[in-house]
C-alpha positions as CSV (number, residue, x, y, z in Angstrom):
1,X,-10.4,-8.4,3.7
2,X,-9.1,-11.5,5.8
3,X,-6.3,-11.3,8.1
4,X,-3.8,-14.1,8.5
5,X,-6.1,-16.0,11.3
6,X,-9.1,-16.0,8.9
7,X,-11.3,-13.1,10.9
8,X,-12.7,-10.7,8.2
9,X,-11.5,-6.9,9.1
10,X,-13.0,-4.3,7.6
11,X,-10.9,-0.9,7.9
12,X,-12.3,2.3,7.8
13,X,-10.4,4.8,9.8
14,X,-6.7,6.2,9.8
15,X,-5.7,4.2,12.7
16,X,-7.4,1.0,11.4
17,X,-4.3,0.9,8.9
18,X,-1.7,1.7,11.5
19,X,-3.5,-0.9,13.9
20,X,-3.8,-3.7,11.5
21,X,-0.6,-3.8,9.1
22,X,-1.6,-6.7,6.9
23,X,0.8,-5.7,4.4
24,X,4.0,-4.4,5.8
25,X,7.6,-6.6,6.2
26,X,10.2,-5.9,9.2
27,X,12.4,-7.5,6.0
28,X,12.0,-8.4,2.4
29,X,9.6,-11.2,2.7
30,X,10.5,-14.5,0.9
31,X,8.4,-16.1,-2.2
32,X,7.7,-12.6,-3.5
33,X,9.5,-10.9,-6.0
34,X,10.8,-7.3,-5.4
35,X,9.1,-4.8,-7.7
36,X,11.1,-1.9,-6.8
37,X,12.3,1.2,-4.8
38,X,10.9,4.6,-3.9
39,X,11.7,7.6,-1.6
40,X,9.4,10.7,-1.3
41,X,10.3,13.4,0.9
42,X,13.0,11.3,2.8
43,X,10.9,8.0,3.3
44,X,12.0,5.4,1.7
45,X,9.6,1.6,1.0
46,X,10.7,-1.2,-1.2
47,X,7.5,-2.9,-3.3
48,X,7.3,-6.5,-3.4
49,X,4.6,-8.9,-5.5
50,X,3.2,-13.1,-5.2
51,X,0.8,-13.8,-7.6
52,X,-1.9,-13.6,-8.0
53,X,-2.6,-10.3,-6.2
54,X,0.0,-10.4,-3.1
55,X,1.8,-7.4,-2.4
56,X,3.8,-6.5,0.7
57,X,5.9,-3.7,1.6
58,X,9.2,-2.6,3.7
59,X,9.1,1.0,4.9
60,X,10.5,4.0,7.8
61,X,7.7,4.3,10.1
62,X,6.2,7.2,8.4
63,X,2.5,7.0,9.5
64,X,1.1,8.2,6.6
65,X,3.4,6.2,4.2
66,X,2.0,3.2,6.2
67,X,-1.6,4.3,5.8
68,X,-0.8,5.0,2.5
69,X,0.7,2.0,1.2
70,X,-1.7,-0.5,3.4
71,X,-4.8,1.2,2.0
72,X,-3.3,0.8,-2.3
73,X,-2.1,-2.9,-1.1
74,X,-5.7,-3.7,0.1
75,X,-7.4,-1.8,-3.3
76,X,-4.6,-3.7,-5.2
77,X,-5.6,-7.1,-3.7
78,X,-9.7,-6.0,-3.8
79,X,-9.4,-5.4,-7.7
80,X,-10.2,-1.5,-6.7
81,X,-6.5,0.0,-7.6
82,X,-6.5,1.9,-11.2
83,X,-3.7,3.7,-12.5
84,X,-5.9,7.0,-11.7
85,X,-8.3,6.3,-9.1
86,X,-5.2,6.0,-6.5
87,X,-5.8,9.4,-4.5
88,X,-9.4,9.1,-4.6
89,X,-9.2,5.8,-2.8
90,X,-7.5,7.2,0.2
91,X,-9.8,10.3,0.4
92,X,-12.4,7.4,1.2
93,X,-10.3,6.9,4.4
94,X,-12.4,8.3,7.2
95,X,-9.2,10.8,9.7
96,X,-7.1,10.6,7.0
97,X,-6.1,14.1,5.3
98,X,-4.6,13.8,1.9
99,X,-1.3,15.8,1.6
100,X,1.8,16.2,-0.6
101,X,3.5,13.3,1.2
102,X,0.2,10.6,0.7
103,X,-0.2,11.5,-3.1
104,X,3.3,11.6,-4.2
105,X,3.9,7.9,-2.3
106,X,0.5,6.9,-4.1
107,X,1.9,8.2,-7.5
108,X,5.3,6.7,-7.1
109,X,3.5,3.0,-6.2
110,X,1.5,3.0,-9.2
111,X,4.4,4.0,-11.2
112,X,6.2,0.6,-9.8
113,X,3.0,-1.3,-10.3
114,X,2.6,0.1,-13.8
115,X,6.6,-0.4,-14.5
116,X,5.9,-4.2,-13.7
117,X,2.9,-4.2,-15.8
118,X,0.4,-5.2,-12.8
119,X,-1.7,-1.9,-13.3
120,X,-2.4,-0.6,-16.9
C-alpha cells in the first residue's frame, strides 16, 4: 500500500489503521460516486467508489468501524476482498478482536459492494 506522499506503509496492527486513515473522508469526497448507507449498532458510514479500485468512506469515530472499514478498503483496493473472505481478513489484523460490531459492519460493506456489483 502507498500513502498519498508515495512512502509504502505496510499495516499490521490495530492502531496502524487508526494511525494511518488512508481511506476515511471528514466529507463526501468529490470524483467518487456514493455507493450507499449503513448503520450497525448506532454507527453510521456512507460508502463511496472511483474506478478502478478507489473507495473512501465517511464515518462516527467508532474505532473499530474505522479499523474495520480501512482494513476492507485496503483488501478492496489489493484485489484480496471476496464476498466471503471479509471476516477472515480482519482476523489477520494483529490487536484486533473480532466482535459483533466488526463482522456485522464487514457484512453490511460487502452487501453495498455486492449491491453495486464491485464484489460477486
Amino acid at each position: 500500500m502507498i500513502d498519498s506522499c508515495g512512502c509504502n506503509i505496510k499495516r499490521v496492527y490495530a492502531s496502524d489503521f487508526l494511525m494511518r486513515r488512508l481511506f476515511r473522508q471528514s466529507k463526501p469526497p468529490k470524483d467518487y460516486k456514493k455507493l450507499g448507507d449503513a448503520e450497525v449498532q448506532g454507527r453510521h458510514f456512507s460508502i463511496y467508489y472511483k474506478p478502478p479500485l478507489e473507495l473512501a468512506y465517511t464515518s462516527n469515530e467508532c474505532p473499530l468501524v474505522i479499523i474495520t472499514l480501512e482494513a476492507l478498503c485496503e483488501a478492496f483496493k489489493d484485489r484480496r476482498l471476496k464476498t466471503n473472505n471479509a471476516v477472515d481478513l480482519l482476523k489477520e489484523i494483529r490487536g484486533f478482536q473480532v466482535n459483533e460490531l466488526s463482522q456485522q459492519t464487514a457484512q453490511e460493506l460487502v452487501k453495498i459492494l455486492e449491491k453495486s456489483s464491485l464484489l460477486s
